[in-house]
N, C-alpha and C positions, 0 to 999 in steps of 0.2 A: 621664335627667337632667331632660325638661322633665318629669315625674311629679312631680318632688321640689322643682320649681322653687318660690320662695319662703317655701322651710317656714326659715328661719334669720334669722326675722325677729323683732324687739319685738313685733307686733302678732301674729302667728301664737301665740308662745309664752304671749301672755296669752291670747288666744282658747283654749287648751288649760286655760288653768289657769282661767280663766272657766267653761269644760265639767266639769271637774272640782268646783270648785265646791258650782256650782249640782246637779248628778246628786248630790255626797254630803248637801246639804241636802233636796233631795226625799226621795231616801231616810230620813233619818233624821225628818223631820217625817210623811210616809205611813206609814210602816211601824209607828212609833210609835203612830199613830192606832189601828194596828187591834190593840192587846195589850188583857187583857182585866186589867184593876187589881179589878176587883170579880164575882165571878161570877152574882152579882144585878144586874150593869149593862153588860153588854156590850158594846163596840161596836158602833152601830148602820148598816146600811149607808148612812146617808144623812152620817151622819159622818167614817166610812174617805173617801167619793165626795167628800166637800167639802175633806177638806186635804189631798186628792194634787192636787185640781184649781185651789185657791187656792195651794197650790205651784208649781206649774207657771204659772199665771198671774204670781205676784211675781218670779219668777228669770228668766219673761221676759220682764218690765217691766224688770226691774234688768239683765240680763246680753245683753240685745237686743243693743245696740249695740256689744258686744265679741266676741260671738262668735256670733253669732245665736240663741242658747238654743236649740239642739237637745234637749240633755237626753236622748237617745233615739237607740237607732243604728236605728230605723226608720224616724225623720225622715230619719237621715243617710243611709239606703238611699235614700230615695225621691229625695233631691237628686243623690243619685250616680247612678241610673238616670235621668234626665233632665237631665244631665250638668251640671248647674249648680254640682259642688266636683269638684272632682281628685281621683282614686284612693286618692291618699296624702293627700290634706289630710284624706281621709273617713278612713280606717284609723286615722290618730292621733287626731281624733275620738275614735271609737267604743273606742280604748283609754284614751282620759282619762275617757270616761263611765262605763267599767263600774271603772274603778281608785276613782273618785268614788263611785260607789255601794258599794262595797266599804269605805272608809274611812265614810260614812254609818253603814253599818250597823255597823260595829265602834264608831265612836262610840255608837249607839243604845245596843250590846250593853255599853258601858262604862257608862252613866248609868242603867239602868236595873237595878230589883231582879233578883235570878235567880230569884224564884217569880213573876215576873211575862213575865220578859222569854220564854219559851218558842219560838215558832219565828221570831219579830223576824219576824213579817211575812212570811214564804218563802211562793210562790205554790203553791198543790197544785189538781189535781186533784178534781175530785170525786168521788165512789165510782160514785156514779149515771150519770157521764156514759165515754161510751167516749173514748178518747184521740183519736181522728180528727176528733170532733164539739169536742174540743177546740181544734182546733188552728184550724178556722170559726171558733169565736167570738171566738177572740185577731183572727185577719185583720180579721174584719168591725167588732171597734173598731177595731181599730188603722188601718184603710181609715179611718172615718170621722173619725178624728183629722188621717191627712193630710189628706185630703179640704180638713180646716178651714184646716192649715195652709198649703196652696197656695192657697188662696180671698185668706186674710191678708194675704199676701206677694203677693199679683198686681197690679203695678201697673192693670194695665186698668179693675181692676172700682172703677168711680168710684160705683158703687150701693152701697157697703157701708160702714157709719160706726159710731162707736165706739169701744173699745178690743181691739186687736188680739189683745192678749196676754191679755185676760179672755175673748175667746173662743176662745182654746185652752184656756185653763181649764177652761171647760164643759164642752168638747169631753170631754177627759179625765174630769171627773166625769160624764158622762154615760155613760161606756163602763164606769166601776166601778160605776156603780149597774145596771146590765144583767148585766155579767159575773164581777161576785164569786161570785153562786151559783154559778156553772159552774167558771170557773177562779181563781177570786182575784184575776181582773181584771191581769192583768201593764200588757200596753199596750207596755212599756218592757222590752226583753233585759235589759239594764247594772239594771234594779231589782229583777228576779227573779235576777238573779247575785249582786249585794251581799248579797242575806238567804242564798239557798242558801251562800254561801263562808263567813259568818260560824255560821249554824246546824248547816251541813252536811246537811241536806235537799233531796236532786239528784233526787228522783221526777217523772219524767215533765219534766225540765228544758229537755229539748231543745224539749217544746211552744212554749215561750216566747222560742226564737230563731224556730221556723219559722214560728209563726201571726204574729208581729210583724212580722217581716222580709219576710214573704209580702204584708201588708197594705199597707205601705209600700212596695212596689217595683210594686206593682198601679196602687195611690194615686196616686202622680205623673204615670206616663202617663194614667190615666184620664181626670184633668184636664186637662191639657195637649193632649190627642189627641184627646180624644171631648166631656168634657162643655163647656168651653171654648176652645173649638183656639187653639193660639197657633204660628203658621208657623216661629218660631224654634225653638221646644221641638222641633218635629219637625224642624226641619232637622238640631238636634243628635242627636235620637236617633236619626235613620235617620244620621251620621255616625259615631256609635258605632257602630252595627250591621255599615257596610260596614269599621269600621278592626278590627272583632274578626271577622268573616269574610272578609274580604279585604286582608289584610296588605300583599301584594305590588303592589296598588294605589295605598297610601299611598307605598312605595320605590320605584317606575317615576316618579315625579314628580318625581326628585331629578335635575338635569341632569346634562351630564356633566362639569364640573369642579367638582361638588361640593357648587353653591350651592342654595340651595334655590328653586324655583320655583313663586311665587305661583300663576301662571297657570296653569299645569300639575298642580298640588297635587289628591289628591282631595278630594270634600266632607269628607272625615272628619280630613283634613290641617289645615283653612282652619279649623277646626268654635275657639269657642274659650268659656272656663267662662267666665261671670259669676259673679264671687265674692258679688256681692253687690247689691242692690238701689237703691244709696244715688249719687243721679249727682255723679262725679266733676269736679274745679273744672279748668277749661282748661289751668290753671295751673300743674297738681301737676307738680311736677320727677321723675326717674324713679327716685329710691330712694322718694322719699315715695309716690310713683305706687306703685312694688312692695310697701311695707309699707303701705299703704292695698286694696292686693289680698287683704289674707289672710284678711278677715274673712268672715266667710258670716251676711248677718245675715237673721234669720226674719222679725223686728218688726219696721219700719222701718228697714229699713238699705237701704245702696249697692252698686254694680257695680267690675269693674276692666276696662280698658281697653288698657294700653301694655303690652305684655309682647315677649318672644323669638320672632322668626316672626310679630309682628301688625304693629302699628301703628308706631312709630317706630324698630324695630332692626332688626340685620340680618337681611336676607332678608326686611323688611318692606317698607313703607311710603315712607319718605326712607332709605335704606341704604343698601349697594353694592349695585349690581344694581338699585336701585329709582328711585327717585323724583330724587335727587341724588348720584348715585357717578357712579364713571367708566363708558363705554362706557352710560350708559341716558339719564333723560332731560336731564341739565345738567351735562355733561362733555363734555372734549376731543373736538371731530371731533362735537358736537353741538349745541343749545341755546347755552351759553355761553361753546368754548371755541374753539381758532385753526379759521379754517376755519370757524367757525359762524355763530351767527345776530348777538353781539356782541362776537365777538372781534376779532383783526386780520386785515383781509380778509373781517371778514362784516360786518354791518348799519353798526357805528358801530365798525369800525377804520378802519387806513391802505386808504388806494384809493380809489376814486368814491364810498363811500356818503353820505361827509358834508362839508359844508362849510360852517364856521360865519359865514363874513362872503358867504354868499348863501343869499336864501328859498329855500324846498326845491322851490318850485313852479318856477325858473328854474332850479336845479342839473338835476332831472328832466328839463327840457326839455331842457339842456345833452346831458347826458349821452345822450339817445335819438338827441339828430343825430351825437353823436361815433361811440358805438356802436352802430349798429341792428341788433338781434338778426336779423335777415335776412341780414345780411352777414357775422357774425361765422364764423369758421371753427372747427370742432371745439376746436383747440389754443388757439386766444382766447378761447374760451369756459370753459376749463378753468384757465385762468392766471387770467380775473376772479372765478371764482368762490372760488380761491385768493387772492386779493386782489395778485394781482402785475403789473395791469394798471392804470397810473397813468392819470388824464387827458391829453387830449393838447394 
């Protein structure tokens, strides 16, 4: 349940249809690119490299802030492997993007001639090259694609200025002007899926989940661990690590009536996703708080904050059990309530603590000659602290 937590939201559901989109617009503008209308003027690669990368740059100028323009479930690997989306926010993802690119290229396949349209783009193999040596050179774009992308999105780096969304662009056209010779430059699973489903050309298909996938799941810890550490990324990925090899870890931390316990919790318990980059207003109430969580944004976007198990619900923060329930710190028999610090009988109830038509400085004194803690006996002691011991 907390996997699926949030997905039933307004902003979820356009962030899915934002991914969809933008993946069947790439598609059909790249793929497009590389059909050959004249056999005396082929596609050149510098042209295929410019409108998948000028793609990718517009939709994630335009669709940044609704769903972070992943576009790409390698992106959405690398965010998943450094735990910044949710299992299932990724999964649905990576099904709007490849269903996106599947409708792309059937559009393509509709608008264009049939002595023209031929494999609409579908990524192959090269004859020359072996399949394994393929499968490098998808990762090693695809690595330096995230690469870019986690550079973009990192708040820290106050050294880096421009447009965000135009240097993914690059990034991508730089990887098709390298890697078309070899493999047709994929980069993207959901773009070499749209052409194969709609052409039916599945040769060597799998390269282009594994070399992608492989680049992007490499990619985000790279960054985050090695080339620029950020103590958080790892807190969360070494919480991943312990809640998928040590299960029974995260379950010994549950008390015994059932509540959940902060303090007790493993790090992989406590661990919690930043949806997004973009900082939340003090203010945000907690459905707008929850449908402001959904977004995962690449370009300039925001974080969430309040959710189940964190910050202001139960088993958090102010909840039972926390900060203002009963039995913890501002409840009955505590802080605020009989018996406490200002209830009746404690601070500013009935009994010695207060008296409004004398300064506090001669009540004090009053009271030290009445009662002096020296003399008091066990059971006097236990009756003032009750508040059942009047002045005398």
């Amino acid at each position: 349940m907390v996997a699926c937590r949030g997905l039933w939201t307004q902003r979820f559901w356009r962030s899915l249809l934002a991914e969809l989109l933008g993946s069947a617009v790439l598609v059909m503008l790249g793929a497009g690119a590389t059909l050959t209308w004249s056999a005396q003027q082929p596609p050149s690669p510098v042209q295929v490299s410019l409108c998948f990368g000028l793609a990718v740059a517009a939709m994630a100028q335009c669709l940044g802030g609704v769903s972070g323009a992943n576009l790409n479930p390698a992106v959405t690997a690398a965010l998943l492997v450094t735990r910044r989306m949710p299992l299932s926010r990724g999964v649905a993802f990576v099904a709007a993007q490849s269903l996106g690119a599947t409708l792309g290229a059937a559009l393509l396949l509709l608008v264009t001639p049939g002595d023209v349209a031929g494999a609409l783009g579908a990524t192959l193999v090269s004859t020359r090259l072996q399949v394994s040596h393929a499968v490098v050179v998808e990762a090693v774009v695809t690595l330096q694609l995230v690469l870019t992308v986690c550079a973009t999105i990192d708040d820290r780096r106050s050294d880096l200025a421009g447009s965000g969304s135009l240097a993914i662009g690059l990034s991508v056209a730089l990887g098709h002007l390298f890697a078309l010779p070899y493999t047709g430059s994929s980069m993207n699973p959901a773009r070499s899926l749209g052409s194969a489903v709609v052409s039916g050309l599945w040769a060597n298909h799998w390269v282009y989940w594994l070399g992608p996938l492989l680049g992007g799941c490499l990619g985000g810890p790279l960054y985050h661990c090695l080339l620029y550490p950020d103590r958080e990324a790892k807190r969360r990925l070494k919480g991943g690590l312990e809640a998928a090899f040590h299960p029974p870890a995260a379950a010994a931390a549950t008390s015994r009536d059932g509540h959940d316990n902060a303090a007790t919790r493993s790090p992989a318990a406590n661990v919690h996703w930043p949806l997004a980059k973009r900082p939340r207003a003090a203010s945000t109430g907690g459905k707008a708080a929850a449908e402001d969580s959904d977004c995962v944004v690449l370009v300039g976007g925001g974080g969430g904050d309040y959710d189940d198990d964190g910050g202001l619900g139960p088993g958090g923060g102010l909840g039972p059990g926390r900060g203002l329930g009963p039995g913890s710190g501002l409840g009955p028999g505590d802080g605020l309530g009989p018996g406490g610090g200002l209830g009746p009988g404690g601070g500013l109830g009935v009994g010695p603590g207060y008296d409004p038509e004398k300064p506090p400085q001669h009540h004090h004194q009053q009271h030290r000659q009445q009662l002096p803690l020296t003399t008091m006996t066990t059971e006097e002691s236990a009756k003032d602290e009750g508040g059942l011991l009047m002045s005398a």
